[in-house]
VOBA-1610 file (N, C-alpha, C; in pm, whole numbers, padded with zeros to 5 digits, always signed):
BEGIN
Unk-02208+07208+18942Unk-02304+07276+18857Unk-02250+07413+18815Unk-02160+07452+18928Unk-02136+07602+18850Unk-02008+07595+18780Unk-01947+07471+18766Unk-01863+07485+18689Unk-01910+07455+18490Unk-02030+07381+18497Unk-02103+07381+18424Unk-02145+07508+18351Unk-02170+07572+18457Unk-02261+07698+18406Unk-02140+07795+18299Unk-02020+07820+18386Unk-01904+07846+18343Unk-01847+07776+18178Unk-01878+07707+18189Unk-01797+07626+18088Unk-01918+07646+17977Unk-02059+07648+17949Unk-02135+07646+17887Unk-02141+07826+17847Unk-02148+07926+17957Unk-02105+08019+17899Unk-02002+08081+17840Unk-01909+08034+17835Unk-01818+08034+17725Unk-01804+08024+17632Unk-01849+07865+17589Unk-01877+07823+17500Unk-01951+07892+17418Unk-02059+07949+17481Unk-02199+08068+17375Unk-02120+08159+17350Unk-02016+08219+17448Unk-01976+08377+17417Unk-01821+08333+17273Unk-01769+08226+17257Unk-01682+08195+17150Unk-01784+08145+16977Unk-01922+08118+17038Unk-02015+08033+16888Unk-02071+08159+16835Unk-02142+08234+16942Unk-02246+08330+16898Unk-02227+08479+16917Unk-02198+08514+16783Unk-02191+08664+16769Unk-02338+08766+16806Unk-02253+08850+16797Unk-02402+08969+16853Unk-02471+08960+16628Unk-02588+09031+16654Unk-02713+09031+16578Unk-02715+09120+16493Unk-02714+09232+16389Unk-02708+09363+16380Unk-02809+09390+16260Unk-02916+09386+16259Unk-03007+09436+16145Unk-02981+09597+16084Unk-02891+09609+15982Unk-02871+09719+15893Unk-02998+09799+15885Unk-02970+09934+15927Unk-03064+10011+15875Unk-03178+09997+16011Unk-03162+09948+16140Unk-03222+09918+16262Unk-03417+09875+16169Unk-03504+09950+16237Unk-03651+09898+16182Unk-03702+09931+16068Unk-03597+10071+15989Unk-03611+10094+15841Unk-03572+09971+15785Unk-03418+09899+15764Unk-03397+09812+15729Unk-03307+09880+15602Unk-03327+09765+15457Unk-03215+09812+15353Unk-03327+09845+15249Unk-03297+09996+15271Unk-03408+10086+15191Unk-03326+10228+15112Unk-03374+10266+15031Unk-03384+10415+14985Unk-03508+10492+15055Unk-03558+10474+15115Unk-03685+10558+15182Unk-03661+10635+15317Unk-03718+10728+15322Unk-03676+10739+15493Unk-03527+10811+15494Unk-03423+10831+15391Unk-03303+10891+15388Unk-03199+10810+15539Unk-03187+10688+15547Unk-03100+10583+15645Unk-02981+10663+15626Unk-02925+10676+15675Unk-02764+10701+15736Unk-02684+10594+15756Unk-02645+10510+15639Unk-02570+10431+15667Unk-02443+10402+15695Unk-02387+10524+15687Unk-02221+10546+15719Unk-02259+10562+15883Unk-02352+10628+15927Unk-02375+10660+16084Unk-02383+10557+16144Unk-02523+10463+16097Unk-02559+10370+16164Unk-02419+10265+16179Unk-02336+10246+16124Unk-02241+10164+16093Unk-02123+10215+16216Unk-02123+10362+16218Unk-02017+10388+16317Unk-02027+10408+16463Unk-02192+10349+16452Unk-02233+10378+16595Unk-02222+10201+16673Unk-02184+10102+16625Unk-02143+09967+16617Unk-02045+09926+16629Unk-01974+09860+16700Unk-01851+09816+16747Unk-01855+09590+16686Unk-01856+09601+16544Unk-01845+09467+16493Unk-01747+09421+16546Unk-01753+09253+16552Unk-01660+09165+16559Unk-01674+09075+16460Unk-01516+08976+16436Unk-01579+08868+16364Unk-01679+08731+16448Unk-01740+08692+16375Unk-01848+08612+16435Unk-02001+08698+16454Unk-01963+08818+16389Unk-02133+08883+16421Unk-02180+08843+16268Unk-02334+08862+16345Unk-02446+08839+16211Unk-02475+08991+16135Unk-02413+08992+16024Unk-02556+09113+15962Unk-02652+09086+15874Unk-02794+09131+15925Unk-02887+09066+15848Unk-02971+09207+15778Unk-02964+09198+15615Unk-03030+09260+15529Unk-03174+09225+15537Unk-03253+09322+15596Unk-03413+09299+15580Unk-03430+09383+15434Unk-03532+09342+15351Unk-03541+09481+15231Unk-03640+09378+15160Unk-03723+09462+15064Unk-03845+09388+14961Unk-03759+09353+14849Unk-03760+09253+14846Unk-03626+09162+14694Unk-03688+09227+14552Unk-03799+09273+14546Unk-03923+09325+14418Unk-03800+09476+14425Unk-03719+09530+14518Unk-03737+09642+14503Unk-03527+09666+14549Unk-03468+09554+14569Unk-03348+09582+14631Unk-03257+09469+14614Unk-03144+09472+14656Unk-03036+09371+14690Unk-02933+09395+14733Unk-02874+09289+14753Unk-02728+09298+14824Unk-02612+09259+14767Unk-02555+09390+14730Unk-02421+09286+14678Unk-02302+09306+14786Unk-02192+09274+14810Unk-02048+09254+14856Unk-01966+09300+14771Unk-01881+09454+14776Unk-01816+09453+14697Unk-01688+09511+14733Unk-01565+09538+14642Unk-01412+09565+14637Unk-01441+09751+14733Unk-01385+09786+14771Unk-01344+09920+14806Unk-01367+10044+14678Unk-01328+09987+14625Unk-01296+10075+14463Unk-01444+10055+14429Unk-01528+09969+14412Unk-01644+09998+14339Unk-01741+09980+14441Unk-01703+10021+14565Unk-01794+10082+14706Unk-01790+10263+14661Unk-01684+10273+14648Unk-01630+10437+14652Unk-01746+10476+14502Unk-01711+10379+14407Unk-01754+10450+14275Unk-01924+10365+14263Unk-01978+10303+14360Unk-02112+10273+14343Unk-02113+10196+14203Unk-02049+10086+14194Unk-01988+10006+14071Unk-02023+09875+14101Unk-02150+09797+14047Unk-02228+09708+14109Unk-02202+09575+14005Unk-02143+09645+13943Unk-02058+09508+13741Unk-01985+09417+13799Unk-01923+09394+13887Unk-01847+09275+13916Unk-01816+09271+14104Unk-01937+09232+14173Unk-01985+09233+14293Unk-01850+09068+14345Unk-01843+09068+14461Unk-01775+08973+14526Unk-01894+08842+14571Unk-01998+08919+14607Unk-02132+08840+14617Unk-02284+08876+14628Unk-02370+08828+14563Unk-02475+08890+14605Unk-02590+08800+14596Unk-02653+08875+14695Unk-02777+08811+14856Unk-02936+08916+14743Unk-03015+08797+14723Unk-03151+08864+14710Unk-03271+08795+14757Unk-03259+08762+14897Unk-03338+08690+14948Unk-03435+08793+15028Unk-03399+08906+15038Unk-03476+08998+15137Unk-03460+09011+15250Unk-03415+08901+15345Unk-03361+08824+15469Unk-03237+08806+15486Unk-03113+08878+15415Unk-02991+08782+15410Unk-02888+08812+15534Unk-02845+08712+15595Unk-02766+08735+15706Unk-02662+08661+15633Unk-02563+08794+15700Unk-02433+08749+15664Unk-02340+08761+15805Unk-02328+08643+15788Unk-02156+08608+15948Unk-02033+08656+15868Unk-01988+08786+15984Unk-01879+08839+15943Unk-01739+08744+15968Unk-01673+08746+15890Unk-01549+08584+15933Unk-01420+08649+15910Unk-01382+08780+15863Unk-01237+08843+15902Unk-01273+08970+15929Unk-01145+09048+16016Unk-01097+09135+16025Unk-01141+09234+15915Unk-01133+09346+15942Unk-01147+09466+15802Unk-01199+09524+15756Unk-01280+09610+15654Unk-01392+09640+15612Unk-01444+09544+15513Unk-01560+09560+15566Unk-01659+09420+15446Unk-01806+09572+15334Unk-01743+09584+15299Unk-01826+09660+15171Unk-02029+09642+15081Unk-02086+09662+15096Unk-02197+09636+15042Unk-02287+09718+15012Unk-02333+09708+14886Unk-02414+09788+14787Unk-02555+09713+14759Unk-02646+09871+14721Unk-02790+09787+14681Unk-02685+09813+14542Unk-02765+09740+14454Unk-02719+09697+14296Unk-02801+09733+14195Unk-02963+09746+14298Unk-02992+09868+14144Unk-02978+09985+14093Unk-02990+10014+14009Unk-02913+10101+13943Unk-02963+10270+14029Unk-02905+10368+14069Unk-02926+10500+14149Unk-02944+10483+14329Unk-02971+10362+14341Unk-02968+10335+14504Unk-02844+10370+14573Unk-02727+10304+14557Unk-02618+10321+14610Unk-02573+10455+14568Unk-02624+10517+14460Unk-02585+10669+14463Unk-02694+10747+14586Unk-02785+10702+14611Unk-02884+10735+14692Unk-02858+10763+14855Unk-02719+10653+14864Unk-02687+10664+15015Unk-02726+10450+15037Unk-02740+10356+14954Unk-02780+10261+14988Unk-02635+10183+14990Unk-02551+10217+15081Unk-02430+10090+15094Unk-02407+10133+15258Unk-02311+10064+15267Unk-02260+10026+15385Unk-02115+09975+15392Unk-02037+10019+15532Unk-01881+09965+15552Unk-01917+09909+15673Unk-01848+09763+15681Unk-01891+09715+15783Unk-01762+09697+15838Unk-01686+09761+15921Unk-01566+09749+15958Unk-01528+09661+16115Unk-01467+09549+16088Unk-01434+09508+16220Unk-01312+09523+16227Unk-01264+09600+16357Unk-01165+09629+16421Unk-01085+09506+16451Unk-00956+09504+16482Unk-00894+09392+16539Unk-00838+09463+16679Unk-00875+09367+16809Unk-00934+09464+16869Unk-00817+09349+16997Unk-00754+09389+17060Unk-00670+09337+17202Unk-00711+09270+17271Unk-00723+09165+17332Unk-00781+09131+17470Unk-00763+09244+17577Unk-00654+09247+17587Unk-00555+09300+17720Unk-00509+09464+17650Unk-00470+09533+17769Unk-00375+09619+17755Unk-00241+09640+17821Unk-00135+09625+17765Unk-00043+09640+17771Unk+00015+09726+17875Unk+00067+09710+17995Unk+00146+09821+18064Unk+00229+09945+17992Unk+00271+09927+17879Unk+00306+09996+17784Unk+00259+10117+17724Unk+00068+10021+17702Unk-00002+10146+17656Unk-00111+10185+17725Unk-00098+10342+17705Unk-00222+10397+17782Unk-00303+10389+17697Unk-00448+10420+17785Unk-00587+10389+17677Unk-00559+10478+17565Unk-00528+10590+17570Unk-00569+10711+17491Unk-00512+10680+17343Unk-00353+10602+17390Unk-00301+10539+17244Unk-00337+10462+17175Unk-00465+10327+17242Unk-00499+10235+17170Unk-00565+10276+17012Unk-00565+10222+16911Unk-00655+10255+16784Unk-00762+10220+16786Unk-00812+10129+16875Unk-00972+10039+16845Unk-01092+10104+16952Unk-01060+10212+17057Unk-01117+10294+17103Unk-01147+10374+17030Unk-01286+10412+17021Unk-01380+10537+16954Unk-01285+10655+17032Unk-01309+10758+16995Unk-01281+10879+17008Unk-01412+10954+17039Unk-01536+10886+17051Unk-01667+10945+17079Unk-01724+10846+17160Unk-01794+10893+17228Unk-01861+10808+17323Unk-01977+10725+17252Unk-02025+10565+17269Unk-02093+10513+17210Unk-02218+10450+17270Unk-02327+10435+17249Unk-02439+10438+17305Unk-02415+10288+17311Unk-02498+10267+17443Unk-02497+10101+17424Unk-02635+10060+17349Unk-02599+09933+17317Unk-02677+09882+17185Unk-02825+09849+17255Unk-02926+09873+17157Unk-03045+09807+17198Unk-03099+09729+17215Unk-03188+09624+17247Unk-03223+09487+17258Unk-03181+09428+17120Unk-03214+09516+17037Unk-03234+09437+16929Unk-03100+09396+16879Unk-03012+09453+16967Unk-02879+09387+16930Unk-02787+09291+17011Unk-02876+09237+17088Unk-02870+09150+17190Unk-02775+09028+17139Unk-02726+08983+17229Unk-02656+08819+17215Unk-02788+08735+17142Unk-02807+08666+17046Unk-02907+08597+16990Unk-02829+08424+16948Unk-02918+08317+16981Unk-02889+08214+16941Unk-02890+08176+16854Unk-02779+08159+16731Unk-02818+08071+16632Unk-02891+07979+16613Unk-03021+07902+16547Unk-03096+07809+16549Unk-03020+07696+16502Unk-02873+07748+16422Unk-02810+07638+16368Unk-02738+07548+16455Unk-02745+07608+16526Unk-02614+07587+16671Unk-02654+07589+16740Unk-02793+07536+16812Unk-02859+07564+16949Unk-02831+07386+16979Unk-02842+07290+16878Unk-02841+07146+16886Unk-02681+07163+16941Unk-02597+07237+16923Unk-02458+07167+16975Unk-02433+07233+17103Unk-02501+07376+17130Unk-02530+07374+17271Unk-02635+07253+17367Unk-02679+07220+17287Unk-02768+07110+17385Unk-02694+06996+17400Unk-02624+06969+17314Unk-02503+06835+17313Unk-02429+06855+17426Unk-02373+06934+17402Unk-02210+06965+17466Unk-02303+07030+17628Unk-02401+07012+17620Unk-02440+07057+17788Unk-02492+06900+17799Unk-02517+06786+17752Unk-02562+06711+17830Unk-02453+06613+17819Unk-02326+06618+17751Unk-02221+06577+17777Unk-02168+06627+17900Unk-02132+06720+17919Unk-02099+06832+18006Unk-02194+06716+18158Unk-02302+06721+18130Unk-02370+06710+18261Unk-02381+06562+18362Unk-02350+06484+18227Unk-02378+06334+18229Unk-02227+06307+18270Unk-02142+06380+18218Unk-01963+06350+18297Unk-01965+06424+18424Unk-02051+06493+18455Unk-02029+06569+18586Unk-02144+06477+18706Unk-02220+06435+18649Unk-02355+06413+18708Unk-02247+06260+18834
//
């Protein structure tokens, strides 16, 4: 059984990324003056995390965009864009991932975001001391709140239930 347990937690910690609602209980707003360069650097992304845009679709959106028209708030030829109000997006490489509201004075407003995932070591090297690594903050970082908890995909909860009663029925 506890090799079970082992093998099933694994499995969750390789499927399911951590959760990250932009903008914490404000959400993706112009109201309230959000700090979204802050909120962003106070987060340690990986690939496989969720970010999910809460915001009133009557009043906002999401686009995905190039570096160059992040910098210049340039919403004319977006990489993608989310107007569901709800949109979660699974981060799937390395790098900064870019995103703008798209109506027009928001993103001059302070409404974007860099969502940067580090590429980040397992191990450290006998070689290197911590102080040299690049993917260490240089500031100390608060640990995250519930709300950024390990969360189950609903999409993927059926193949955790599979692969545990496979798992159990070869062990049983």
């Amino acid at each position: 059984m506890t090799l079970l347990f082992l093998i099933l937690s694994c499995f969750m910690q390789l499927c399911f990324g951590a959760v990250y609602k932009v903008g914490e209980s404000a959400g993706w707003t112009t109201i309230g003056n959000v700090d979204y360069k802050l909120w962003a650097a106070t987060k340690t992304f990986q690939v496989g995390d969720v970010i999910v845009f809460q915001y009133s679709p009557q009043f906002h959106n999401v686009m995905q965009v190039t570096h160059a028209a992040y910098q210049s708030c340039n919403a004319s030829t977006p990489i993608a864009t989310h107007t569901t109000g709800k949109d979660s997006i699974t981060i799937t490489a390395h790098g900064h991932h870019f995103f703008l509201c798209g109506v027009p004075g928001h993103c001059q407003a302070g409404q974007k975001v860099d969502i940067n995932v580090l590429r980040v070591s397992s191990s450290v090297s006998p070689s290197q001391s911590p102080s040299s690594l690049s993917h260490i903050p240089a500031v100390a970082v608060p640990a995250p709140s519930p709300s950024h908890a390990f969360y189950w995909l609903p999409s993927k909860i059926g193949v955790v239930f599979a692969v545990a009663l496979v798992l159990l029925v070869s062990f049983a």
